[in-house]
C-alpha positions in Angstrom: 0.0 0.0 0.0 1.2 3.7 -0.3 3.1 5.7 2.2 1.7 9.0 2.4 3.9 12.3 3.9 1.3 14.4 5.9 2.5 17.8 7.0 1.4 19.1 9.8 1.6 21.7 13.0 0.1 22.9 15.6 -3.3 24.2 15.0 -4.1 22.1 12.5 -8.1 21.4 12.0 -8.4 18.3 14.3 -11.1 16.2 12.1 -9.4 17.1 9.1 -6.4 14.9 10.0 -8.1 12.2 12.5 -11.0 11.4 10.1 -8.5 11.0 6.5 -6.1 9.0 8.5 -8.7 6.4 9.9 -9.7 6.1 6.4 -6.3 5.7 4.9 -5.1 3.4 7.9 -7.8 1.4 7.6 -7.7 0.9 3.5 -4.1 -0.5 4.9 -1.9 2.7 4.4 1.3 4.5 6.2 0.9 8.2 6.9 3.9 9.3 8.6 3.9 12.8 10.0 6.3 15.8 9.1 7.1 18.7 10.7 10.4 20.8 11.6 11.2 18.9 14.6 11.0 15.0 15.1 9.7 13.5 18.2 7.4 16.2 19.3 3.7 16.2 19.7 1.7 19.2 17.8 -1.8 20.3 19.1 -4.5 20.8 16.7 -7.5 23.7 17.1 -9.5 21.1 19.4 -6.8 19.7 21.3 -6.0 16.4 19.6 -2.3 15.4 19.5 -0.3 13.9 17.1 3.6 12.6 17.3 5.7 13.7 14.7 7.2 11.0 12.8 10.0 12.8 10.9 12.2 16.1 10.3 11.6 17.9 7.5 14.9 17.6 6.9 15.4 14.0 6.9 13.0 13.5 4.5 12.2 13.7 0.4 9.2 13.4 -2.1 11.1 10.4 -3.5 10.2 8.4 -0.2 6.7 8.6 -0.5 3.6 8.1 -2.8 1.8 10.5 -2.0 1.4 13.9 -0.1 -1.4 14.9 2.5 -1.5 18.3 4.3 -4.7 18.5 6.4 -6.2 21.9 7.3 -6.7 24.5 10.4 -3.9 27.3 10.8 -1.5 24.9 9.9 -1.2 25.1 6.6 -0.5 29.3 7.6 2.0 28.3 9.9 3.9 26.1 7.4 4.0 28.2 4.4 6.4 30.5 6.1 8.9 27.8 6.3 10.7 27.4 3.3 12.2 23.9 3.6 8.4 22.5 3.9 7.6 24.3 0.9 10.2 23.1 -1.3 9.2 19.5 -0.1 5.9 20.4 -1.2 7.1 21.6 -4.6 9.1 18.6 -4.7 5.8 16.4 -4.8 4.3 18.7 -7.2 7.3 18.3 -9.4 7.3 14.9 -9.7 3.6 14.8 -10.3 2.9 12.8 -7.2 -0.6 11.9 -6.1 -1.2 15.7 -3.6 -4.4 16.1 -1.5 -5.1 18.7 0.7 -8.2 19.6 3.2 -9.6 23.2 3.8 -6.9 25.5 4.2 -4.3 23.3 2.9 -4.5 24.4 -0.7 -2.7 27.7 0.6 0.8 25.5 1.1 0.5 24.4 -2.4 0.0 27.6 -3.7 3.1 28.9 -1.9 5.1 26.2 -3.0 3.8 26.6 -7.0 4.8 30.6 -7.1 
């Protein structure tokens, strides 16, 4: 089955992330969870909590199938970072499968100007 990158923060839109990962865990996928720091839990809007998996700088578009970036203030929050934004560009690039909730949109848009 796929292994999906899903970028995410604090603030993120808590049913947004929960409810597409059930899904996509249950259809027998991987979502691993990226953010600057590894090892650190992030808070979304409602107070759900979610480890993160890996760095965004251990990490490339070549290791995954697909990209998920769920939404909330998140999405804001990561757009500023410009090593998140060139790993989104990277999917976008390569013409990899890309989904993104709500507000997500607004990192893919940042990383395609």
């Amino acid at each position: 089955m796929a292994k999906i990158a899903t970028v995410i923060t604090n603030m993120f839109e808590d049913a947004e992330f929960t409810s597409p990962k059930g899904a996509l865990e249950a259809a027998g996928h991987e979502l691993i969870t990226i953010d600057t720091t590894a090892g650190i839990e992030v808070e979304g809007k409602h107070g759900e909590k979610v480890k993160i998996d890996k760095d965004i700088d251990e990490v490339s578009a070549s290791e995954f199938d697909a990209l998920f970036i769920p939404g909330g203030f998140s999405p804001d929050i990561l757009r500023v970072d410009d090593r998140i934004v060139a790993f989104v560009k990277e999917f976008m690039d390569e013409m990899k499968p890309t989904f993104a909730i709500c507000h997500g949109p607004q990192l893919l848009i940042t990383a395609k100007t």
